[in-house]
C-alpha positions in Angstrom: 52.0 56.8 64.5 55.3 56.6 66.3 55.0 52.9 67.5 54.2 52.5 64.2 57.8 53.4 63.0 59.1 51.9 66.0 57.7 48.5 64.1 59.4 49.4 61.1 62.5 49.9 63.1 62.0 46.7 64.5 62.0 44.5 61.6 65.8 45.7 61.2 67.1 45.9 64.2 70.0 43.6 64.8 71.0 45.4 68.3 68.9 46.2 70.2 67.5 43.3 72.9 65.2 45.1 75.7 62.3 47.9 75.1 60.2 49.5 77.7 57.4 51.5 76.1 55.3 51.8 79.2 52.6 54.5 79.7 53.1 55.8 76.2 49.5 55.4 74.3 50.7 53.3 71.6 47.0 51.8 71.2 46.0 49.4 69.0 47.7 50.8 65.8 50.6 50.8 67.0 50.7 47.4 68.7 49.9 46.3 65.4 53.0 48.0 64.0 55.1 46.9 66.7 53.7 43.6 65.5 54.8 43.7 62.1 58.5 44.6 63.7 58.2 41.8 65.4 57.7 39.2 62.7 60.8 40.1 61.4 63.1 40.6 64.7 65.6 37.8 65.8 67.1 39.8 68.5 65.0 41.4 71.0 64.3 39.4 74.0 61.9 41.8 76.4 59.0 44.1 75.8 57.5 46.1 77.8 53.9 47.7 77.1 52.7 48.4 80.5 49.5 50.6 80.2 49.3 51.3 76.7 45.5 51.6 75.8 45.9 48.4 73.9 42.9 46.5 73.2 42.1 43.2 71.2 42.5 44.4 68.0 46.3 45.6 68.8 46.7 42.2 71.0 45.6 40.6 67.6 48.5 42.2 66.0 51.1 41.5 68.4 49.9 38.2 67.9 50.8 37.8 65.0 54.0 39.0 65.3 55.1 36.6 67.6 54.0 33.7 65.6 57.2 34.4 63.3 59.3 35.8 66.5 61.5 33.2 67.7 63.5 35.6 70.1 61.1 37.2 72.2 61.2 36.1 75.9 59.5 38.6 77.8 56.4 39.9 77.0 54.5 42.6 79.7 51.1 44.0 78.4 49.7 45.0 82.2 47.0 47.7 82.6 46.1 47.5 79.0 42.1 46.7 77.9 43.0 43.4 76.3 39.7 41.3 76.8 39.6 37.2 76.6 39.7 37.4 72.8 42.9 39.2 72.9 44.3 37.6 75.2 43.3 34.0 73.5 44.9 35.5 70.5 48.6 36.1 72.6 48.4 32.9 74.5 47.5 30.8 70.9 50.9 32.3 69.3 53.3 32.6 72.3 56.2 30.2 72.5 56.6 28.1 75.5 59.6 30.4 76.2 57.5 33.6 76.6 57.2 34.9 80.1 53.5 36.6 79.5 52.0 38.9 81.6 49.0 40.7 81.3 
């Protein structure tokens, strides 16, 4: 539930540009959240969800958050259980600007 509101926080931030949410257990609900935020942020540039318990469904999400973000320019999603699908999902939205890891 908290990533979640971090997503809605997103979507109005104007200030903040880096966010490292490593190790927290946001899941797949809240990646989706964060990819709502997303959709709707012009100013962050890095993301960090290092080992987050994120599967395809949340990598879906993210997805499509960054098929409106323009901004985004690092993206980290190590040590999460994102299979091929979810992974497909990311690499079919990211911009050619997008440092991706996974």
């Amino acid at each position: 539930a908290g990533a979640v509101g971090l997503g809605e926080g997103l979507a109005g931030n104007t200030a903040l540009t880096k966010l490292y949410l490593n190790r927290n257990q946001i899941g797949d609900a809240g990646a989706v959240g964060l990819g709502k935020g997303l959709a709707a942020n012009a100013t962050l540039t890095a993301l960090s969800l290092y080992g987050n318990q994120i599967g395809d469904a949340g990598a879906a999400g993210l997805s499509e958050g960054l098929a409106a973000n323009m901004a985004l320019t690092t993206l980290d999603l190590q040590r999460n259980q994102i299979g091929d699908a979810g992974k497909a999902a990311i690499k079919a939205e990211a911009k050619s600007t997008l440092t991706l890891t996974f």
